[in-house]
KOLKOLLUM-285531 format. One line per 3 residues: number of its first residue (from 1); their letters; for each residue x, y, z of N, C-alpha, C, O, CB. Coordinates in Angstrom, 1 decimal. Each point is the difference from the previous one (the first is absolute). Last residue first. Glycine has a CB too. Example, Ala and Ser with C-alpha at 12.3 -4.5 7.8 and 13.67 -1.06 7.14 Angstrom:
REM KOLKOLLUM-285531
2 = SA = 12.8,-2.2,7.1,0.9,1.1,0.0,-0.8,1.1,0.8,0.5,1.1,0.1,0.7,-1.7,-2.3; -0.9,-5.1,2.1,-0.9,1.2,0.0,0.9,1.2,0.0,1.0,0.0,0.7,-2.9,-1.2,0.5;
REM end
This chain:
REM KOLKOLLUM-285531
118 = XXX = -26.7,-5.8,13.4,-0.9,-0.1,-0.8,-0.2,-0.6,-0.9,-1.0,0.1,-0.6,1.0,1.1,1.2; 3.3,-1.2,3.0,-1.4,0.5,0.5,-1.2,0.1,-0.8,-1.2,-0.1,0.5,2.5,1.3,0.7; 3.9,-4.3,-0.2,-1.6,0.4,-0.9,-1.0,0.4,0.2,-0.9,-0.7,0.3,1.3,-0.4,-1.0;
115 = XXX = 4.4,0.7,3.6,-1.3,-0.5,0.0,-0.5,0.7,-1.1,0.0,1.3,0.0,-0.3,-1.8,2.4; 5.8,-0.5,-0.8,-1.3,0.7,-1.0,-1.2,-0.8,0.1,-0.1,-1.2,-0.3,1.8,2.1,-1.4; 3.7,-0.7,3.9,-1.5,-0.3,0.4,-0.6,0.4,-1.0,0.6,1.1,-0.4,-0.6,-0.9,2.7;
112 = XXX = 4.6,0.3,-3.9,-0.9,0.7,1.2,-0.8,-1.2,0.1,0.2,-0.9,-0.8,-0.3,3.5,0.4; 5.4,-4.2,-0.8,-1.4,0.6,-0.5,-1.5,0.3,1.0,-0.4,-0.7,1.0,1.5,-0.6,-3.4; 4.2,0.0,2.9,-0.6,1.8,-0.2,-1.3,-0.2,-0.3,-0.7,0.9,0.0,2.8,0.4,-1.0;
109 = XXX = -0.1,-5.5,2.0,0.1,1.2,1.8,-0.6,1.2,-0.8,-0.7,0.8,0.6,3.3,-1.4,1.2; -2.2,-3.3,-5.1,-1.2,0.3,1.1,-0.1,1.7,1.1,-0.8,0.8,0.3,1.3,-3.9,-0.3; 2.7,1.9,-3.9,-0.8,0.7,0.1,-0.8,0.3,0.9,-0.3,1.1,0.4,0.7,-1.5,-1.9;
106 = XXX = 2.7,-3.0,1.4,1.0,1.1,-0.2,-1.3,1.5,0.0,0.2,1.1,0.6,2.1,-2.9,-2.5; -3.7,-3.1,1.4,0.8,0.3,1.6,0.4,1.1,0.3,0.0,0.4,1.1,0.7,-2.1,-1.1; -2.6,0.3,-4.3,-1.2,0.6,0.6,1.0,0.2,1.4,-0.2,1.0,0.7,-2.4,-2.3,-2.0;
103 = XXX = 5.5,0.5,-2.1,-0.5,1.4,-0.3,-1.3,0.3,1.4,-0.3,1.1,0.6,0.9,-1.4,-4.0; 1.1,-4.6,3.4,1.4,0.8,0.9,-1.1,2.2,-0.6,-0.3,0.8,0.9,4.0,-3.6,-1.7; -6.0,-0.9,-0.8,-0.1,-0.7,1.3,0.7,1.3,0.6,-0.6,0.7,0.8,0.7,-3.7,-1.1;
100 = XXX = 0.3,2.4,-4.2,-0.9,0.8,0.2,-0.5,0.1,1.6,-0.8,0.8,0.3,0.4,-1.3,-2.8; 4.2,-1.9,0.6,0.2,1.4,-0.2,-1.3,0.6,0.4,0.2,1.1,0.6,1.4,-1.2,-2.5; -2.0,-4.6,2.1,0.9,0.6,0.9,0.0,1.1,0.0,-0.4,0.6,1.0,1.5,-2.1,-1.0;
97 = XXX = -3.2,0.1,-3.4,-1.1,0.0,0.8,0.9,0.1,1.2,-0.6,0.6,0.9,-1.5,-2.1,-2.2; 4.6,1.8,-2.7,-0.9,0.2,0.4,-1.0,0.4,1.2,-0.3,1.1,0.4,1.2,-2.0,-2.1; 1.9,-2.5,0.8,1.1,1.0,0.2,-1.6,1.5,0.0,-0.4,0.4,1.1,3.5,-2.0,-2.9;
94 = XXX = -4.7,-2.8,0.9,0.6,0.1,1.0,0.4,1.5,0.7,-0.4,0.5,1.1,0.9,-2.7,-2.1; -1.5,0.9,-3.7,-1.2,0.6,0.7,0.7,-0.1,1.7,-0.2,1.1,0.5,-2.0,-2.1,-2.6; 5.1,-0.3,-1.0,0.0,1.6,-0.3,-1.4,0.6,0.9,-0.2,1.1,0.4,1.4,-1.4,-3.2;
91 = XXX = 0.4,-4.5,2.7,0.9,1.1,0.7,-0.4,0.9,0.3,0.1,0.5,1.1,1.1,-0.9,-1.7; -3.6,-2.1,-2.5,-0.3,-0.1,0.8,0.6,0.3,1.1,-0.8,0.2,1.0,-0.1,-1.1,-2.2; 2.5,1.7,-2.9,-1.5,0.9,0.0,-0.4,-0.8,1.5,-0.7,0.8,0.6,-0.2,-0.4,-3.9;
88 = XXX = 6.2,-0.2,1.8,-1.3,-1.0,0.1,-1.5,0.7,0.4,-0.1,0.7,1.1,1.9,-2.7,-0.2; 2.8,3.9,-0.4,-0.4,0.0,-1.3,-1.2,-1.4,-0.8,-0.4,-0.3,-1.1,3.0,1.8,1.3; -1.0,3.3,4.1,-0.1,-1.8,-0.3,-0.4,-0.1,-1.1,-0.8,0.8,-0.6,0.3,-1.7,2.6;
85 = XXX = 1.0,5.1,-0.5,1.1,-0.4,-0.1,0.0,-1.5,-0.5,0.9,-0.6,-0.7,-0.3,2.4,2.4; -4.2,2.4,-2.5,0.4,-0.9,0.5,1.4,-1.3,-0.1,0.1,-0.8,-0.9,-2.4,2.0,0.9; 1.5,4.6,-1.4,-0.5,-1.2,-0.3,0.6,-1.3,1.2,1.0,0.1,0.7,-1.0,0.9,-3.6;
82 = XXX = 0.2,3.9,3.6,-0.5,0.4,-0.6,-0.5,-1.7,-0.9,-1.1,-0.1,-0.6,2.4,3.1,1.1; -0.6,-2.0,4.5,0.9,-0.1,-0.9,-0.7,-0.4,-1.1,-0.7,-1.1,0.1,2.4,0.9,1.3; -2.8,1.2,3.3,0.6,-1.3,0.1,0.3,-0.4,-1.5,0.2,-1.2,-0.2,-1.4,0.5,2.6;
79 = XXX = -0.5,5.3,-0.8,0.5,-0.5,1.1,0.7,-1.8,-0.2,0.8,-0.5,0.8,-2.8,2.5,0.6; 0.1,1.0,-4.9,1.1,1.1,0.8,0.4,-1.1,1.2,1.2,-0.1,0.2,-2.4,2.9,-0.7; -2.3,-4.5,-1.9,1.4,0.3,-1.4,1.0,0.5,1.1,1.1,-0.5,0.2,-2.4,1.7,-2.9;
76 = XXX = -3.0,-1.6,4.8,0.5,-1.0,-0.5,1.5,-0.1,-0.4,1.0,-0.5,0.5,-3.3,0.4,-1.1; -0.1,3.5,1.0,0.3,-0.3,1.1,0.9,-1.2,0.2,1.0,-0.1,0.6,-2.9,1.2,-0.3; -0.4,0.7,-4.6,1.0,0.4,0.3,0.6,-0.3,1.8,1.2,0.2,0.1,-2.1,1.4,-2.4;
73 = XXX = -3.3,-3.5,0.8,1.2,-0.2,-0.8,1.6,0.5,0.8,0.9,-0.6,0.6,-2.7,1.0,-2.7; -2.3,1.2,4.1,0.7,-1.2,0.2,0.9,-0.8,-0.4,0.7,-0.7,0.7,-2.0,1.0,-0.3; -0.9,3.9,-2.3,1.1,0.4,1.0,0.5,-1.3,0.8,1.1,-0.1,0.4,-2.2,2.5,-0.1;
70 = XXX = -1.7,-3.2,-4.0,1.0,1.0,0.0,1.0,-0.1,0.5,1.1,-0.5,-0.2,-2.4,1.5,-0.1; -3.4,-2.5,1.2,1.0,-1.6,0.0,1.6,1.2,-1.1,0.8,-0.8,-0.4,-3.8,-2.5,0.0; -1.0,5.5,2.3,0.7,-0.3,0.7,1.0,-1.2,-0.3,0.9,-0.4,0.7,-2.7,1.3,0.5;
67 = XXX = -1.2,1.1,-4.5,0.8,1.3,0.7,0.6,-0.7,1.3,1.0,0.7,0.3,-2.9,1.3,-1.1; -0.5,-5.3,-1.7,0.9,0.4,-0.7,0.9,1.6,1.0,1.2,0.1,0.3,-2.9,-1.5,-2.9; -2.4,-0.4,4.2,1.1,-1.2,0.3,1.2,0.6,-1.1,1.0,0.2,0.6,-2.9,-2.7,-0.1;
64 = XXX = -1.7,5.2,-0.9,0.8,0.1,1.4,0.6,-1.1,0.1,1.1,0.2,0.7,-2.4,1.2,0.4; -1.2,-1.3,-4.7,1.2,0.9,-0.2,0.4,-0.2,1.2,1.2,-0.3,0.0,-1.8,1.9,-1.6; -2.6,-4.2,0.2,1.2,-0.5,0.4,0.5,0.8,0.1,1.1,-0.3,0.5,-1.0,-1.2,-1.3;
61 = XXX = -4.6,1.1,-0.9,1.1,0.8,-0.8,1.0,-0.9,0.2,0.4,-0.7,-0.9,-1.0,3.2,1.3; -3.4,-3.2,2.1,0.2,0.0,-1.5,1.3,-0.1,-1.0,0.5,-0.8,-0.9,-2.3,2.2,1.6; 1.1,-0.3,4.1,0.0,-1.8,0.1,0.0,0.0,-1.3,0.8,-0.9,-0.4,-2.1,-0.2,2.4;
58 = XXX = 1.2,5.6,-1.1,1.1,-0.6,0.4,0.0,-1.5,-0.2,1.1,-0.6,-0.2,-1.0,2.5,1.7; -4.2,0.3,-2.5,1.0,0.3,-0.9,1.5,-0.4,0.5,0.7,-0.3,-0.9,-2.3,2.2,0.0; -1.7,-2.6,4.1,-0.7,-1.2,-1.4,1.2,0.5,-0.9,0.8,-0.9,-0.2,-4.2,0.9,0.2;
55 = XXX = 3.6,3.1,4.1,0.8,-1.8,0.2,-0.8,-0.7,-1.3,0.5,-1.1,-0.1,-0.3,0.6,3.4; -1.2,5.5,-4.0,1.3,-0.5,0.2,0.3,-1.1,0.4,1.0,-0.5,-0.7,-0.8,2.2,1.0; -4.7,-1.0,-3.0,0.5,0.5,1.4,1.8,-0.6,-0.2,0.5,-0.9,-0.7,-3.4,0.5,2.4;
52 = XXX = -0.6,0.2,-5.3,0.2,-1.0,0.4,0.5,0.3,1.4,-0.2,-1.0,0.8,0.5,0.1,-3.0; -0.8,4.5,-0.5,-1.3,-1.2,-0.4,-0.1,-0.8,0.7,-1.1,-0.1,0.6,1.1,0.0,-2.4; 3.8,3.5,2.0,-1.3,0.4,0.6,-0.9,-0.9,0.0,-0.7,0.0,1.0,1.1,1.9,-1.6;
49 = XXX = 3.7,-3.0,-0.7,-0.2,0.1,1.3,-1.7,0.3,0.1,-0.8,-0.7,0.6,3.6,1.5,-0.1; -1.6,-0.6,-5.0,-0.5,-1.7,0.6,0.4,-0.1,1.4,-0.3,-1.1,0.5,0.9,-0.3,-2.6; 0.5,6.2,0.1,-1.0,-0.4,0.4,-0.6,-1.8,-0.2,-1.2,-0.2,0.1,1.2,2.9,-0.4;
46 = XXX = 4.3,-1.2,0.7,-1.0,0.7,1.5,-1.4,0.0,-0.6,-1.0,-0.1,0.8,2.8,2.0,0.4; 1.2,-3.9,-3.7,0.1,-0.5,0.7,-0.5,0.5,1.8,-0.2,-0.5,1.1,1.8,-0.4,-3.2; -1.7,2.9,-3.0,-0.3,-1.4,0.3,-0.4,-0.7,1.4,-1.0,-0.6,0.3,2.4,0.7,-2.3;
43 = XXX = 1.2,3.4,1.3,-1.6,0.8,-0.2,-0.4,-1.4,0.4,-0.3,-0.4,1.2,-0.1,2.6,-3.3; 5.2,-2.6,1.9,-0.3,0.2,1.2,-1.9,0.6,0.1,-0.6,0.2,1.1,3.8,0.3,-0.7; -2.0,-4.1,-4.3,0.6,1.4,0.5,-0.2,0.6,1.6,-0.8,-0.6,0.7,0.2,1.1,-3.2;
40 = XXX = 1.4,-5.5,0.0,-0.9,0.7,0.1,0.5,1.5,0.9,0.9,0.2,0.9,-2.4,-2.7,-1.1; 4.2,-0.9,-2.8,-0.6,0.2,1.1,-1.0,0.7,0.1,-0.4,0.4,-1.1,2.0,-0.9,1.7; -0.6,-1.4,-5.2,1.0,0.9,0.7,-0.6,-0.3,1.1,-1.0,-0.8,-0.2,1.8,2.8,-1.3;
37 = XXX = -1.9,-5.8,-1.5,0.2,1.3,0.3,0.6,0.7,0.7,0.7,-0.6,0.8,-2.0,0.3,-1.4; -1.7,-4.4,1.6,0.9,0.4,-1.0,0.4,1.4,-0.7,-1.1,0.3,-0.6,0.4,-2.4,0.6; -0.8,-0.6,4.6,-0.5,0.5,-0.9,1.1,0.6,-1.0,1.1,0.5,0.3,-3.0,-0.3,1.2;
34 = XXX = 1.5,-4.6,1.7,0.2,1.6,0.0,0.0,0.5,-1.2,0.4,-0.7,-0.9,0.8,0.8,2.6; -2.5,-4.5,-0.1,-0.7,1.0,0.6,1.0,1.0,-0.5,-0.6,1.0,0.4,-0.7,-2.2,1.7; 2.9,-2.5,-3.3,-0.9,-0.1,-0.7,-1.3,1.8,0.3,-0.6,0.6,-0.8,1.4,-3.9,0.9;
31 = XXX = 5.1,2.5,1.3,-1.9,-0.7,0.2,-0.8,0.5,-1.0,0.2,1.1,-0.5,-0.3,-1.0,3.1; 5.1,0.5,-4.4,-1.1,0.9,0.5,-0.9,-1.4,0.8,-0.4,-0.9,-0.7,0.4,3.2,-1.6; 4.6,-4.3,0.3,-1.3,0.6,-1.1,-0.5,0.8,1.7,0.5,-0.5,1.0,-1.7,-1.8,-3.7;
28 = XXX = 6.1,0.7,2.9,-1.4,-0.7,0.4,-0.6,1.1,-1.0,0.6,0.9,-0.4,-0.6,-2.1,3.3; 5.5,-0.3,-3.7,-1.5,0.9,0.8,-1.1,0.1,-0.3,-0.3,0.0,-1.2,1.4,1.0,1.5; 3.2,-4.2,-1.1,-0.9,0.2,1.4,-0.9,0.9,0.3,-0.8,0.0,0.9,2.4,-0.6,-0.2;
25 = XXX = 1.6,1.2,-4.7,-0.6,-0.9,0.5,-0.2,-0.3,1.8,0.5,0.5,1.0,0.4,-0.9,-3.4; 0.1,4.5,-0.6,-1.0,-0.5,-0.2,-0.3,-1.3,0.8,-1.2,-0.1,0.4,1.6,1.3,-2.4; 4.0,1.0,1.6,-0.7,0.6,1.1,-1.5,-0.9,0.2,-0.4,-0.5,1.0,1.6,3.1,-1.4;
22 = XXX = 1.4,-3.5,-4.0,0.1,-0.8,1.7,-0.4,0.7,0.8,-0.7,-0.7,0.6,2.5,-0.4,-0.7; -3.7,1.3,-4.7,0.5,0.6,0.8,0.5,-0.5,1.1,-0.9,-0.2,0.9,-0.1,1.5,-1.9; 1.5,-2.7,-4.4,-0.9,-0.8,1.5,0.3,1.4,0.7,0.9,0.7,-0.4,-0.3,-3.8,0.8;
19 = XXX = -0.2,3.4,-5.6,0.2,-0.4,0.8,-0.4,0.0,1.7,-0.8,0.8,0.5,1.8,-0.6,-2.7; -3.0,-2.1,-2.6,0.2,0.9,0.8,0.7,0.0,1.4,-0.2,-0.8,0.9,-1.5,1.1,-2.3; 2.3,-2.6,-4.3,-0.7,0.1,1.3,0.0,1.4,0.8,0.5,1.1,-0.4,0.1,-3.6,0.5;
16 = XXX = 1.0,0.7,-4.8,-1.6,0.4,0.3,-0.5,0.1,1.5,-1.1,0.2,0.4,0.6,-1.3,-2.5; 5.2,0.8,0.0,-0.4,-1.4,0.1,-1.9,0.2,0.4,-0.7,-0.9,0.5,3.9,-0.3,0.6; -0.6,4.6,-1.9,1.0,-0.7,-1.4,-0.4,-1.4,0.6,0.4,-1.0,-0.6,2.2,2.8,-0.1;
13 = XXX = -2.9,1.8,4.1,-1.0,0.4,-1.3,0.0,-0.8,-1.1,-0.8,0.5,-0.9,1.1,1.5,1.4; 2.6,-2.6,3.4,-1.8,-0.4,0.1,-0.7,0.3,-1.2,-1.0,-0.6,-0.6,1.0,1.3,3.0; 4.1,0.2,-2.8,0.4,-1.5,-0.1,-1.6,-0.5,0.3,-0.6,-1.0,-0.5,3.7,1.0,1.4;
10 = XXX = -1.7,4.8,-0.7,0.0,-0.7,-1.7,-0.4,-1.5,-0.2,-0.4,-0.5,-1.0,2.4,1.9,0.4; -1.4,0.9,5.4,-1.7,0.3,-0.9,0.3,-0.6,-1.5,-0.8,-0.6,-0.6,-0.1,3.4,1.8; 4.9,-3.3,1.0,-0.8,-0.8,0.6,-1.4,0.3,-0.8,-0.7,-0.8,-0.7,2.1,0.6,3.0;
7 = XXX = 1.9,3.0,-3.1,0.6,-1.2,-0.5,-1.4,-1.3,0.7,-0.4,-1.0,-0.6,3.7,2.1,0.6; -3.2,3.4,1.6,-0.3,0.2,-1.6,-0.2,-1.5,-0.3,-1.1,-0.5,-0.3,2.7,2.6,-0.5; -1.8,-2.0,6.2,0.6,0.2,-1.4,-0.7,0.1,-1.5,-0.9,-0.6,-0.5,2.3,-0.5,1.9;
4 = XXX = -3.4,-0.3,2.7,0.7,1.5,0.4,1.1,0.5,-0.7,0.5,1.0,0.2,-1.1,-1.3,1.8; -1.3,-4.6,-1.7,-1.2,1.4,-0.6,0.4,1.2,0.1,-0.6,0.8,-0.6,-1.1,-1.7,1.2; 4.9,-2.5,1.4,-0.1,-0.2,-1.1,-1.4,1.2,-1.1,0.2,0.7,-1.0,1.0,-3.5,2.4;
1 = X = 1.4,3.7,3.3,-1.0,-0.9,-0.4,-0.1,0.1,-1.6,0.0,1.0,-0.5,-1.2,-0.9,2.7;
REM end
């Protein structure tokens, strides 16, 4: 790419502009709701458990949607490949929502019964 040269920064630099980042485009700003800064520490976060109780700090946070949407990823990746094959975004939701149809078929038989006791 043109910015990734000597010869190129002379040519940005020699006409006053800046150069663009392409990874940059398409990516979204933060929601408005999160907070800005490092994360919050594991002290932090046992104690806004303590204030608020564990399900108010779970619906808060999100963390547990994040600690499970991981290992689904990767379920994902491993069993029907690491990007989508179609190249129309409306394919791509298809191909998709099939892959995810065939991971829940492939899983069902092992996963336990689990009741919520507390």
């Amino acid at each position: 790419m043109l910015q990734d040269s000597f010869d190129g920064h002379a040519a940005i630099l020699a006409r006053d502009a800046r150069a663009g980042d392409p990874a940059a485009q398409g990516r979204r700003d933060p929601p408005a709701t999160a907070t800005p800064g490092p994360a919050p520490t594991s002290g932090a976060s046992a104690a806004r458990i303590a204030e608020v109780g564990r399900d108010a700090w779970k619906a808060e946070s999100g963390d547990h949607r994040r600690a499970l949407a991981a290992p689904a990823k990767l379920r994902y990746k491993t069993l029907i490949g690491p990007s989508p094959r179609a190249r129309r975004f409306d394919r791509q939701r298809v191909e998709a929502a099939v892959a995810l149809r065939r991971i829940d078929r492939f899983t069902a038989p092992a996963m336990p019964g689990s009741i919520r006791i507390a």
